[in-house]
N, C-alpha and C positions, 0 to 999 in steps of 0.2 A: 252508572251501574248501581248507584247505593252505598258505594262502601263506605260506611261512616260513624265505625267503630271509632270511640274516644272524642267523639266529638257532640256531645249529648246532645245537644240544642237539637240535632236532627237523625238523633238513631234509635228511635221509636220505629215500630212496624209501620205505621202511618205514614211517617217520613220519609225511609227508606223505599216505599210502595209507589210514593209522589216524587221522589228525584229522578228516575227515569224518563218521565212523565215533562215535569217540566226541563228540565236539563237549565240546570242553572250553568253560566256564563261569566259571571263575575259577582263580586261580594257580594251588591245589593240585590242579585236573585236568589241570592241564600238568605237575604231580611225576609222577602218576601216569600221564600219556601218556610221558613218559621211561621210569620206570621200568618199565611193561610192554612196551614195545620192545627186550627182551631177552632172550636164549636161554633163560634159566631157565622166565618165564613163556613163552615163547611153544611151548618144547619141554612143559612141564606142561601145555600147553593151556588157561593162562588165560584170552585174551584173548577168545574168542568167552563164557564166565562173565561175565566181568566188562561186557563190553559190552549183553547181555543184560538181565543185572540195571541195569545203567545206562538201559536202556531200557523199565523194567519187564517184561520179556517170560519174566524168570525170577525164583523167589524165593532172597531172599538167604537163604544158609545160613552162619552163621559156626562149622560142625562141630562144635562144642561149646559150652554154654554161656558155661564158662570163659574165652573165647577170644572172647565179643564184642565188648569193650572194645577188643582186639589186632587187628583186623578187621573193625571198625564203617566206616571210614572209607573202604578201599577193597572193601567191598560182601562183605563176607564171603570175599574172594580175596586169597592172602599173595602180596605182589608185592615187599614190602622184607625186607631181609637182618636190618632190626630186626626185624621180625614173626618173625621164624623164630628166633632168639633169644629174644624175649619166649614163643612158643608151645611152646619146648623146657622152658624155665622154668616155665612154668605147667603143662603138660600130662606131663611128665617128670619134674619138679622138680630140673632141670637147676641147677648152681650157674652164674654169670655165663660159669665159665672151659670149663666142660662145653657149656655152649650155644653157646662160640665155638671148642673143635672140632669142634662137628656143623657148624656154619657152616662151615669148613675144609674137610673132609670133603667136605661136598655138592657144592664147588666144585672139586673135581677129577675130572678124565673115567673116572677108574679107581678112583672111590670104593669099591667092594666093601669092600675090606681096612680101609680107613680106619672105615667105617661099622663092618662086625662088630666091629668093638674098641671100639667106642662102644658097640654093643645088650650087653657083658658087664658 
């Protein structure tokens, strides 16, 4: 229904718009109702993936074999900033301190520069 007064984390118009939608189930669909109520996923266009898949209406891809371990959980769709670290690591072979300046990197609006210094 949405009602989720007193419970800040998810009583934003945003939130309350997207609990019906995904109908969380248990604690860790409320991690994951936070954390895709945020610009990264919602500008990468996760949320209609992941709700999809949530509904069976799409099949889960987790893009690489490698990586299903790393995005088993939330449906084949990277929504946490660990994902994205564990997926540089695995798929890059990113050392702990490389994958947490791409994490860096990504989170600033004028990544270009930050990022090319990364791809050398």
């Amino acid at each position: 229904k949405g009602d989720t007064i007193g419970m800040f984390q998810v009583e934003s118009r945003a939130q309350i718009n997207f609990l019906p939608r995904s109908k969380p189930q248990c604690f860790y669909d409320v991690v994951v109702q936070v954390a895709i109520i945020r610009p990264g996923p919602i500008v990468g266009k996760m949320l209609s993936h992941y709700i999809r898949r949530r509904q069976g209406l799409e099949e889960i891809d987790h893009i690489h074999p490698w990586l299903e371990s790393t995005l088993k959980r939330t449906l084949g769709v990277p929504l946490f900033q660990e994902q994205l670290l564990r997926m540089s690591m695995i798929m890059a072979g990113f050392t702990g301190g490389q994958a947490e300046e791409l994490r860096r990197a990504m989170g600033f609006k004028r990544a270009d520069k930050r990022l090319a210094k990364i791809e050398k």
